[in-house]
MMTF fields as JSON, N, C-alpha, C and O atoms, coordinates in Angstrom:
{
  "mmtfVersion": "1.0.0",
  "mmtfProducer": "UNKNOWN",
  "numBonds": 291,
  "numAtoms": 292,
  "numGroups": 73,
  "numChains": 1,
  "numModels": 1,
  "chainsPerModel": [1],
  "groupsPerChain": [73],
  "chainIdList": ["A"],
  "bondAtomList": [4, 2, 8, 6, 12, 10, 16, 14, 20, 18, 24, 22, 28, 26, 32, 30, 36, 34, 40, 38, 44, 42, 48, 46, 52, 50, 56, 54, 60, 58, 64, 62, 68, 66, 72, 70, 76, 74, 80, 78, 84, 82, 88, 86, 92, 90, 96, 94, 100, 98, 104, 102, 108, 106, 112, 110, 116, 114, 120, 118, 124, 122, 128, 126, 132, 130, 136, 134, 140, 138, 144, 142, 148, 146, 152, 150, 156, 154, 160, 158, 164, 162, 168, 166, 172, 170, 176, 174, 180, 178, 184, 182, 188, 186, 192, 190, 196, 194, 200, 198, 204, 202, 208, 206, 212, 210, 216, 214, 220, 218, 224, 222, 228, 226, 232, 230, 236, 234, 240, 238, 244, 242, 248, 246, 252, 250, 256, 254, 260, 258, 264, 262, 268, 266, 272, 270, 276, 274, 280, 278, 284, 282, 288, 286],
  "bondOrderList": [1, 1, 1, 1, 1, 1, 1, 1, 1, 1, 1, 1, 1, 1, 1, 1, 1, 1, 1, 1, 1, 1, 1, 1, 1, 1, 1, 1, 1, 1, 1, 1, 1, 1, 1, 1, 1, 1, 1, 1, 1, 1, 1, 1, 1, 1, 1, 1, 1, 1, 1, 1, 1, 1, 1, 1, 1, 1, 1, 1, 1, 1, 1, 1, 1, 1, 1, 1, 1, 1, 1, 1],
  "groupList": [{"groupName": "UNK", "atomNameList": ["N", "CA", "C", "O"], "elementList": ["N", "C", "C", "O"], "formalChargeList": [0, 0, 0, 0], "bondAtomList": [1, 0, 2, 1, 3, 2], "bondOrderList": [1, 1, 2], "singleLetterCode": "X", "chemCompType": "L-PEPTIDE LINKING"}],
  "groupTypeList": [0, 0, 0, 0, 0, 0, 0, 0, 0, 0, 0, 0, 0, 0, 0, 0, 0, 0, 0, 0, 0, 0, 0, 0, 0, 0, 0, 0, 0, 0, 0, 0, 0, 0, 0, 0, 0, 0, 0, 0, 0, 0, 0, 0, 0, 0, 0, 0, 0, 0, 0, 0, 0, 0, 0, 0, 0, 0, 0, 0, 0, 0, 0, 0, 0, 0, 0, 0, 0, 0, 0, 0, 0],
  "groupIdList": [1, 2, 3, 4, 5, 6, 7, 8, 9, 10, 11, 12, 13, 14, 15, 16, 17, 18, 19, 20, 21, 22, 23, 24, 25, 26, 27, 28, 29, 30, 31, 32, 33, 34, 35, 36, 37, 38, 39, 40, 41, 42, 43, 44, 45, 46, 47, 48, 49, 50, 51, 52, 53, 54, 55, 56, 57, 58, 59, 60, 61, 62, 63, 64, 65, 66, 67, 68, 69, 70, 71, 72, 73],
  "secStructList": [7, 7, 7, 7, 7, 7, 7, 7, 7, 7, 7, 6, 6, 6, 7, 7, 6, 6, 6, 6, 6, 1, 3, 3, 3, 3, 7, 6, 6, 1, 7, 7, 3, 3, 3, 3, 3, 1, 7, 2, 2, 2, 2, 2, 2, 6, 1, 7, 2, 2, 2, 2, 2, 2, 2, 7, 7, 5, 7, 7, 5, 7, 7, 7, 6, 6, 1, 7, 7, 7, 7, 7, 7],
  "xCoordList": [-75.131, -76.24, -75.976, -75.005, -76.866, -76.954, -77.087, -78.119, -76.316, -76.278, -77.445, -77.655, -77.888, -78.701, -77.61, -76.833, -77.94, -76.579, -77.23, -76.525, -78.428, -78.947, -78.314, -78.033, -78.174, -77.009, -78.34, -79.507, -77.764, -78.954, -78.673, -77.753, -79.764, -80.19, -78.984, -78.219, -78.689, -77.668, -78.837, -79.324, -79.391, -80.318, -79.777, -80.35, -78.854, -78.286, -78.19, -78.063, -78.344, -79.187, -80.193, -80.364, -81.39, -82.389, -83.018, -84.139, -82.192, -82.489, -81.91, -80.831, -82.409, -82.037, -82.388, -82.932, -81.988, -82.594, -83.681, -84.073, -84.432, -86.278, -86.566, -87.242, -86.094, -86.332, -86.493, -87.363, -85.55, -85.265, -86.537, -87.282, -86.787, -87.756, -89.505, -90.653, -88.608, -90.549, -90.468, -89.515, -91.765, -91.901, -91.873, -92.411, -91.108, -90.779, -91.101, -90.433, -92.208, -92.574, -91.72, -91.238, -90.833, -90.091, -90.906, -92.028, -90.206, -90.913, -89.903, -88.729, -90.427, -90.011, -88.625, -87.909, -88.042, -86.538, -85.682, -84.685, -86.141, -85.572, -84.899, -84.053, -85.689, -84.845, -85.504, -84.81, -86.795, -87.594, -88.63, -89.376, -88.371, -89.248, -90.703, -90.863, -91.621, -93.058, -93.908, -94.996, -93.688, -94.026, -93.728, -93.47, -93.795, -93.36, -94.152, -95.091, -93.931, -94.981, -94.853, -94.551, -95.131, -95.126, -94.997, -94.066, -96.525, -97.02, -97.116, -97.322, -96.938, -97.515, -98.831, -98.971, -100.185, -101.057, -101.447, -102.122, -100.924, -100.799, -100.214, -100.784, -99.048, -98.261, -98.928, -98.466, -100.147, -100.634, -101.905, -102.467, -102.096, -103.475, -102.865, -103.355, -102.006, -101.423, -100.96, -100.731, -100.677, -100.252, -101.93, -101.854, -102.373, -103.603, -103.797, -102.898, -105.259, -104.713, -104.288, -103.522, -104.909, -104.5, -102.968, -102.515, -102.178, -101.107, -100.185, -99.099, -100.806, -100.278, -99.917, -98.84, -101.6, -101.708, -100.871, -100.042, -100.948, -100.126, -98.343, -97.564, -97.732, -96.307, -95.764, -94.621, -96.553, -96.116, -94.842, -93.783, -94.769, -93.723, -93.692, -94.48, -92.402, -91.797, -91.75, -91.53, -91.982, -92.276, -90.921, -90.309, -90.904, -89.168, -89.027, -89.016, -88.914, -88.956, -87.482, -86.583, -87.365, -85.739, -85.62, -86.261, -84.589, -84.243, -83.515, -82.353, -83.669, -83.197, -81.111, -80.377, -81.007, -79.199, -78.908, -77.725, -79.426, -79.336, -78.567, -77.777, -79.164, -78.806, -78.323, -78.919, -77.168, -76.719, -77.23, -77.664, -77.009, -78.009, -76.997, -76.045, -76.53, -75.635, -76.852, -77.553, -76.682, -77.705, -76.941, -75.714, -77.938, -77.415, -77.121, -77.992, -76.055, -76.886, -76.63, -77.072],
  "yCoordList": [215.599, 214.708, 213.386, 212.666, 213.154, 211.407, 210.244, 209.729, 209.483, 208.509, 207.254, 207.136, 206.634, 205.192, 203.906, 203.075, 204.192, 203.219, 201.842, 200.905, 201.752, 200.526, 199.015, 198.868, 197.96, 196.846, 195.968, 195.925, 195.397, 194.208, 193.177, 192.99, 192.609, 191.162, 190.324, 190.917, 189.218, 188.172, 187.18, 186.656, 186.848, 185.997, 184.58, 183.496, 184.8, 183.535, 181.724, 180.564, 182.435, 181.025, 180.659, 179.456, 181.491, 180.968, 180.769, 180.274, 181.203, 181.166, 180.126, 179.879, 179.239, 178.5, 178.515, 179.465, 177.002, 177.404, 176.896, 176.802, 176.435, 176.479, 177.728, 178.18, 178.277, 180.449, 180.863, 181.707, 180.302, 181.327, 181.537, 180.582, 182.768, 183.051, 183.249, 183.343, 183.228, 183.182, 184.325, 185.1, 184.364, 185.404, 184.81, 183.752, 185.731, 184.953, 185.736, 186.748, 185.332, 185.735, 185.83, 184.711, 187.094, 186.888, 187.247, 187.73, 186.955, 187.805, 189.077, 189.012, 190.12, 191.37, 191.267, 192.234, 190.322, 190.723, 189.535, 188.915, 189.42, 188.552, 187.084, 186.609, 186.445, 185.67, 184.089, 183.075, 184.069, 182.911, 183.437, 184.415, 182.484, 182.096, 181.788, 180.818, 182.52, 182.352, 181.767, 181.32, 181.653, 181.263, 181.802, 182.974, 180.788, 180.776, 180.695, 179.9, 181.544, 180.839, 181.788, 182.949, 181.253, 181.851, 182.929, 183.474, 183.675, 185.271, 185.616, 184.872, 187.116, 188.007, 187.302, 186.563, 187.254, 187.355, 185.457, 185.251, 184.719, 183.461, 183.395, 182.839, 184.101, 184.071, 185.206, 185.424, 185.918, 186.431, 185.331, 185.12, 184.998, 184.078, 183.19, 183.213, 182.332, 181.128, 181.786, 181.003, 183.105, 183.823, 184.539, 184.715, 184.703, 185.232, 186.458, 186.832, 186.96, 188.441, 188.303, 189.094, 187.098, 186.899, 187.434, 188.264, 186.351, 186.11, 187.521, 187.884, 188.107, 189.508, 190.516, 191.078, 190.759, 191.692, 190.868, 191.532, 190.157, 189.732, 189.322, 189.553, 188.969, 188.981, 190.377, 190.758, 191.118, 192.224, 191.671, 192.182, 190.735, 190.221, 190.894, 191.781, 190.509, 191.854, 190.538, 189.358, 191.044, 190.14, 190.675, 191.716, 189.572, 189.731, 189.108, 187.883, 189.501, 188.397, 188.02, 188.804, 186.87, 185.982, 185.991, 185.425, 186.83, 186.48, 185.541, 185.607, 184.556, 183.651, 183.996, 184.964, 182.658, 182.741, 182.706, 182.4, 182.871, 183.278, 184.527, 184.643, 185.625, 186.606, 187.766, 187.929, 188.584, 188.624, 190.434, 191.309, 190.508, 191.908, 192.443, 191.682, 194.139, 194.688, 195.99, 196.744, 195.804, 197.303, 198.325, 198.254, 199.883, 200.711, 201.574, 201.357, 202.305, 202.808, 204.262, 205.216],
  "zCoordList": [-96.785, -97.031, -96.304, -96.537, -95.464, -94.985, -95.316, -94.885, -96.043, -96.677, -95.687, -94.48, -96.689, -96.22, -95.573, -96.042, -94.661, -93.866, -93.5, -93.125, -93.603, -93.459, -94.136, -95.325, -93.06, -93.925, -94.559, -94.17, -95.52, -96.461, -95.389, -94.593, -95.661, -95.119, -95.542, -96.302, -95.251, -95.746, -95.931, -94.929, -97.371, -97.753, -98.014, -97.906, -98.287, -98.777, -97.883, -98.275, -96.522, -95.803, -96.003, -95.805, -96.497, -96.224, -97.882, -98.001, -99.193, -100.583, -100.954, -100.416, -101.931, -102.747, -103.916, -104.479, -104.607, -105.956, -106.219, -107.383, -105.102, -105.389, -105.579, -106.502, -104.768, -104.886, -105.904, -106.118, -107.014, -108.198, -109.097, -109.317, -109.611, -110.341, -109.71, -110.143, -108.175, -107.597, -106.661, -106.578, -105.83, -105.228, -103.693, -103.366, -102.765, -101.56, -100.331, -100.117, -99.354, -97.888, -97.223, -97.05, -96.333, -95.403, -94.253, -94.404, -92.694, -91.579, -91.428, -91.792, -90.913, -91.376, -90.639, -90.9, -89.761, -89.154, -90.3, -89.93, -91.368, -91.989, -91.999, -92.756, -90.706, -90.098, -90.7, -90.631, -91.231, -91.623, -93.067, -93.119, -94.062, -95.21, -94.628, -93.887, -94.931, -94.532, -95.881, -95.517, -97.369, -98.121, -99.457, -99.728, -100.267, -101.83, -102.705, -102.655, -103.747, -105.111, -106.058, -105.786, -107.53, -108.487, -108.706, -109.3, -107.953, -108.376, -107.258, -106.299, -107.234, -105.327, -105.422, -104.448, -106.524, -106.185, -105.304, -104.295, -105.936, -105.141, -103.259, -102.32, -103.261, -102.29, -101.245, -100.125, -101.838, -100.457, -100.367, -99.293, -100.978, -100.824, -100.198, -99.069, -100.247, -99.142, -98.09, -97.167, -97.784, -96.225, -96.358, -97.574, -96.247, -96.216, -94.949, -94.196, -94.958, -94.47, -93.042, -92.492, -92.384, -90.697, -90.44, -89.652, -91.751, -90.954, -91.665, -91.213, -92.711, -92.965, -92.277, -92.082, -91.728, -90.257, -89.093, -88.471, -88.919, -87.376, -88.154, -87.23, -89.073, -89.089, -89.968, -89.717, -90.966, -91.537, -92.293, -91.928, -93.26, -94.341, -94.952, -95.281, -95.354, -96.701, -97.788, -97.515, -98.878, -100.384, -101.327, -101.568, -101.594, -102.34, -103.669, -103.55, -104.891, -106.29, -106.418, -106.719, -106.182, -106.111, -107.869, -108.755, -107.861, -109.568, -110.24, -109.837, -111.214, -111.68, -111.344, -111.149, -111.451, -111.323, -112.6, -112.754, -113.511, -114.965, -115.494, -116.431, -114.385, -114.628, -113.586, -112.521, -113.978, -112.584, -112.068, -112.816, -110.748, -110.098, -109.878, -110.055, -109.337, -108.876, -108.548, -109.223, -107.562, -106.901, -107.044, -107.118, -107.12, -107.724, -105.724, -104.881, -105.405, -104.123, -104.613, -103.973]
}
């Protein structure tokens, strides 16, 4: 069986702790924050569909530093 060899992003340049608890626009090579906010449904309305169709962002919910993540692979 072929394992998922794909490497994670290294977020940690571009996250802080404005991030935490919100929902966050990347551009799909992960290299720039395109926009922030509360809810998906806010954070596509401030990227709106132009810039959807022309950058194709991936949407990410930054979880509080409250609590801690360990992905399962």
């Amino acid at each position: 069986m072929k394992k998922n060899t794909r490497n994670a992003p290294n977020l940690s340049k571009l996250l802080d702790k404005s991030h935490e608890d919100k929902w966050v626009a990347f551009t799909s090579n992960y290299k720039k924050v395109l926009a922030t906010s509360a809810t998906i449904t806010e954070l596509i309305q401030k990227l709106g569909k132009e810039k959807i169709v022309s950058e194709k962002p991936v949407f990410y919910k930054v979880p509080s530093s409250r609590y801690s993540f360990s992905p399962v692979a």
